[in-house]
PLY file of the C-alpha trace (Angstrom):
ply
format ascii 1.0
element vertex 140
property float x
property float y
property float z
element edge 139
property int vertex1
property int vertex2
end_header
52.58 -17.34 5.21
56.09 -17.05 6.11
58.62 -20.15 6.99
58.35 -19.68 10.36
54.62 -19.64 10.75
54.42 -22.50 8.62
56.67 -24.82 10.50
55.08 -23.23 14.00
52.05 -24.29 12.69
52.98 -28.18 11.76
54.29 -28.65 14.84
51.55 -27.53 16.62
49.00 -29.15 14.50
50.53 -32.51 14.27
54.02 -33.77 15.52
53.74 -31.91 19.19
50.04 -33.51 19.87
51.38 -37.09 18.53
54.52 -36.75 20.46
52.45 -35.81 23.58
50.06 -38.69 23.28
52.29 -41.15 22.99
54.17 -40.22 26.35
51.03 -40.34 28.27
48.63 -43.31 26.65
51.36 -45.70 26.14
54.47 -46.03 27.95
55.34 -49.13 26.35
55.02 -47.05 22.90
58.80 -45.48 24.00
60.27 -48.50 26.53
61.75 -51.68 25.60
61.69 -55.18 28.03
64.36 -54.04 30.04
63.06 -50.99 31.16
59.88 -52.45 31.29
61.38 -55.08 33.89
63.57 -52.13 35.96
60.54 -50.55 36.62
58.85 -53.48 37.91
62.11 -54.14 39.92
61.62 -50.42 41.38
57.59 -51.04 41.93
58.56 -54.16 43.87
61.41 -53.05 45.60
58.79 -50.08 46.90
56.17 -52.63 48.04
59.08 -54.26 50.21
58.89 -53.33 53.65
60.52 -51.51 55.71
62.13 -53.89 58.20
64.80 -55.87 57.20
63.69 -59.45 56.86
61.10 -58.29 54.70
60.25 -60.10 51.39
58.56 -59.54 47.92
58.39 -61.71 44.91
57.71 -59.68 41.37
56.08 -61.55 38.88
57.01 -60.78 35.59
55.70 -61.50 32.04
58.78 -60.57 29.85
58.63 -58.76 27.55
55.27 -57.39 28.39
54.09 -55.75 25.43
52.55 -56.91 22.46
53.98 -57.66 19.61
57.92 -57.79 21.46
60.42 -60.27 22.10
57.37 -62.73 21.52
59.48 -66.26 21.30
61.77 -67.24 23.98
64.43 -64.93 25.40
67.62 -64.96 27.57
67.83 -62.47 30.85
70.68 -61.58 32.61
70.83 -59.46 35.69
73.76 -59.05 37.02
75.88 -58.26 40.12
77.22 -55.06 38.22
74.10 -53.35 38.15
72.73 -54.27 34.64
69.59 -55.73 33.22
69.70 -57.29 29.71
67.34 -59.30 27.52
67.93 -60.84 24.49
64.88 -61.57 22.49
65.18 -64.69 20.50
62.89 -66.20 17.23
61.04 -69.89 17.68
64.71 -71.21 16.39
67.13 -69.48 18.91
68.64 -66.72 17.19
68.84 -63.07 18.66
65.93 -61.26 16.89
66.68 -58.01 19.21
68.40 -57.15 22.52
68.06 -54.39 25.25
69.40 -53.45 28.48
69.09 -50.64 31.43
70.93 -50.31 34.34
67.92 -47.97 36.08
66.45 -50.79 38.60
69.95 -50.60 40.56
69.03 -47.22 41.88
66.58 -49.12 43.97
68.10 -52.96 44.20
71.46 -54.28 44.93
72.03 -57.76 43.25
74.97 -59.18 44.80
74.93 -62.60 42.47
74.15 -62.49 38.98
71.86 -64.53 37.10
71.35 -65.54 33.45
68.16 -67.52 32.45
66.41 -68.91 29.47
62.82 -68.39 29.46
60.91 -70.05 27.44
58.11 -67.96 25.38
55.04 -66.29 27.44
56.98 -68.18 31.15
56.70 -65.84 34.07
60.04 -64.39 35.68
59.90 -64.53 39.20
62.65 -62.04 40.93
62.56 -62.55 45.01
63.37 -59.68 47.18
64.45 -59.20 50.80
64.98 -55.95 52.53
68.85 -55.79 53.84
70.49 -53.52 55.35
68.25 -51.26 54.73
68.30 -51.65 51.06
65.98 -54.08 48.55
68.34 -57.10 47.62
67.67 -59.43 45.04
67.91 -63.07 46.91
66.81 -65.17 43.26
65.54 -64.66 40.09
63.99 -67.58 38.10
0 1
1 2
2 3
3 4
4 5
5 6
6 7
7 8
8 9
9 10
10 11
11 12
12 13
13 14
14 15
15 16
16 17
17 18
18 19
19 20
20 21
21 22
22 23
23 24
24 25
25 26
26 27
27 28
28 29
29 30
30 31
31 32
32 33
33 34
34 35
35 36
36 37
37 38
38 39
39 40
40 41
41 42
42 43
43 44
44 45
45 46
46 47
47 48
48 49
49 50
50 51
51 52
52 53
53 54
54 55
55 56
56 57
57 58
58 59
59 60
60 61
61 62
62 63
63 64
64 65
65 66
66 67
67 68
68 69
69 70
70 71
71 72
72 73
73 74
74 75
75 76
76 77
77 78
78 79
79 80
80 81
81 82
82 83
83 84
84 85
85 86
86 87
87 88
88 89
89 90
90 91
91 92
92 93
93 94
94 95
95 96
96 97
97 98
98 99
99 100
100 101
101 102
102 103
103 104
104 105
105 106
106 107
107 108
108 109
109 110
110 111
111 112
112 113
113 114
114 115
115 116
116 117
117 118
118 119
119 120
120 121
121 122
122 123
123 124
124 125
125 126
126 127
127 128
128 129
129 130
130 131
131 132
132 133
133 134
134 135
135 136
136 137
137 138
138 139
């Protein structure tokens, strides 16, 4: 068997098929909590409707996915268009951190918030349709 057929044949047989299952079963196999959270933002921001006036709370169990950012953990969302998440051990210290700015496609946040949430606490982010556009009015 030549090189080629060989490494045709790995990638076929093993790292393609992985690769593809792990994009469809588990999208929380390649996201972090921020992501995790923009897309929740976006999901919620679509439930909003139309009208402006109209309101939507998201309810949101950071980080989301076993195993991460399982002790308490700092959020901040902010007016620039950013989310970020620190994940923090049982005594306070940063274990891991991530951010996205993707949720400000679909929200504007005109005041920005940073919260400590205790481990397993709910984050509730309230929306209101402005303007035309999903706002966020408070995040706790």
């Amino acid at each position: 068997m030549d090189v080629d057929a060989n490494v045709s044949t790995r990638i076929s047989s093993g790292i393609l098929p992985a690769f593809v299952l792990m994009s469809v079963a588990g999208c929380d196999v390649v996201t972090d909590a921020a992501t995790r959270l923009a897309y929740d933002i976006k999901d919620g921001a679509n439930r909003l409707g139309g009208e402006d006036g109209a309101v939507h709370s998201i309810h949101h169990r950071t980080p989301s996915a076993s195993g991460q950012c399982t002790g308490p953990y700092k959020l901040q969302l902010d007016k620039v268009g950013a989310i970020i998440i620190w994940c923090k051990d049982v005594s306070g210290e940063t274990v891991s951190s991530h951010s996205t700015t993707y949720h400000a496609h679909y929200v504007d946040t005109p005041t920005t918030y940073l919260l400590d949430k205790e481990a397993g606490t709910t984050l509730t982010i309230d929306l209101e349709r402005r303007g035309g556009r999903a706002v966020v009015t408070d995040a706790r």
